[in-house]
C-alpha positions as CSV (number, residue, x, y, z in Angstrom):
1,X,0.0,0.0,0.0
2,X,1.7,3.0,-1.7
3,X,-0.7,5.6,-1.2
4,X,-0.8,8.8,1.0
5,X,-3.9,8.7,2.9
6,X,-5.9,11.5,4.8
7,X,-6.5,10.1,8.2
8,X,-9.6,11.7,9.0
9,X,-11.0,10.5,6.0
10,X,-10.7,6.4,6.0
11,X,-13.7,5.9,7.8
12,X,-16.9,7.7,8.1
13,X,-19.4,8.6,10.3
14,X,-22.4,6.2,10.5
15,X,-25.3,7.1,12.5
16,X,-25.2,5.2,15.7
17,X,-23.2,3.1,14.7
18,X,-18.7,2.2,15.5
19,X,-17.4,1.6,11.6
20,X,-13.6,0.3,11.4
21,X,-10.6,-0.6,8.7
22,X,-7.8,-2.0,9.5
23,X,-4.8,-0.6,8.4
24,X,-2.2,-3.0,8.8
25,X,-2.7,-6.2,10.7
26,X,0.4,-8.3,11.3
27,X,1.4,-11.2,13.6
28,X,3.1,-8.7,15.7
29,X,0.5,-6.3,15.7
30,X,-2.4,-4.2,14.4
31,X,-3.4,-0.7,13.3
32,X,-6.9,-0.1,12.8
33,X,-9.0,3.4,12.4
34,X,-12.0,3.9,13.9
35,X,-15.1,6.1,13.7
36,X,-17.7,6.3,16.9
37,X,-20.8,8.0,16.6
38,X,-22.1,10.0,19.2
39,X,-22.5,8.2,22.4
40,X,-21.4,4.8,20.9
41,X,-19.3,2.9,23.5
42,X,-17.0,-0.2,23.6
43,X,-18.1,-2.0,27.1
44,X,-15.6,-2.9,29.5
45,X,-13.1,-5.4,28.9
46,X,-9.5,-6.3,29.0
47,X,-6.6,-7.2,26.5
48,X,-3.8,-9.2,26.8
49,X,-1.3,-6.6,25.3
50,X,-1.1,-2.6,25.5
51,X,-3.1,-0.4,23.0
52,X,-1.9,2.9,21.8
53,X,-4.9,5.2,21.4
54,X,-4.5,8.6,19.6
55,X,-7.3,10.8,19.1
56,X,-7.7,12.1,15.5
57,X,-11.5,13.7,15.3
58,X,-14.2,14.7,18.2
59,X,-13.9,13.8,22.2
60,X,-13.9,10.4,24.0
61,X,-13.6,9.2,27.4
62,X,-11.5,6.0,28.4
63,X,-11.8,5.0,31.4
64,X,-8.8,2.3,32.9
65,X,-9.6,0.7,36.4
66,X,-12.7,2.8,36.5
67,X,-10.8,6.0,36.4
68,X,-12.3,8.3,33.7
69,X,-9.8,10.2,31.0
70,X,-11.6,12.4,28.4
71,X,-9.3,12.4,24.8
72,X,-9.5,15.6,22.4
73,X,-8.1,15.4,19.0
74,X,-4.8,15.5,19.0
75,X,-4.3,13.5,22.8
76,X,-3.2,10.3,22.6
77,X,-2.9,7.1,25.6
78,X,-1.7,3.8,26.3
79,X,-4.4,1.6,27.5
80,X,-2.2,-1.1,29.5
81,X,-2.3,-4.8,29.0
82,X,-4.4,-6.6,31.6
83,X,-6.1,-3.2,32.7
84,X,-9.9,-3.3,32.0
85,X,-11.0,-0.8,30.1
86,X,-14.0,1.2,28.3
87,X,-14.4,3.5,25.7
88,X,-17.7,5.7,24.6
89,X,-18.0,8.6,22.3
90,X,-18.8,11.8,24.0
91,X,-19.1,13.5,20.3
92,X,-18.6,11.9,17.0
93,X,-15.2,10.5,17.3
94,X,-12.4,9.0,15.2
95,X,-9.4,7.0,17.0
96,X,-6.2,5.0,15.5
97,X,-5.6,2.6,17.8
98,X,-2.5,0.5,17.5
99,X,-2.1,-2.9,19.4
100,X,1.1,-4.7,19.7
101,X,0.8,-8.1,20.2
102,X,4.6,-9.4,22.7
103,X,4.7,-9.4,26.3
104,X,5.9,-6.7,29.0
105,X,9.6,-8.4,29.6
106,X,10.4,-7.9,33.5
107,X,14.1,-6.3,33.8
């Protein structure tokens, strides 16, 4: 894939509805865009590896271990492997969230 892309402009907007593509999506890891209507939500959950969120249209919230975060464009944060987590659209909303799929190594 040779091709310069507009970021905000992968996905659209769906009415109440989360649409996604997936950008690259490797052994090691994915990268996938995401576009949240208003007040759509990913429920609370957990992943095995950490998740790199960055923010690249509305507002969000995240909360980790019930503590709430709220996003703007442009912010961007680690949601930690093992951590639950939740997501939900406080405006329409666009995300690239990048997963890498190895293990925390203890030093």
């Amino acid at each position: 894939m040779n091709e310069i892309m507009k970021v905000k402009e992968i996905v659209s907007y769906q009415n109440q509805a989360i649409v996604s593509k997936t950008l690259i999506e490797k052994e090691t890891g994915t990268v996938t865009i995401f576009a949240f209507d208003q007040d759509q939500a990913l429920s609370e959950h957990t992943a095995p590896f950490d998740a790199l969120v960055e923010v690249i249209d509305g507002q969000a919230e995240i909360r980790i271990d019930g503590i709430p975060h709220q996003l703007n464009e442009g912010d961007m944060m680690v949601m930690p492997a093992h951590q639950s987590h939740a997501l939900k659209a406080l405006m329409p909303f666009k995300m690239l969230l990048t997963m890498i799929r190895s293990e925390n190594k203890k030093r």
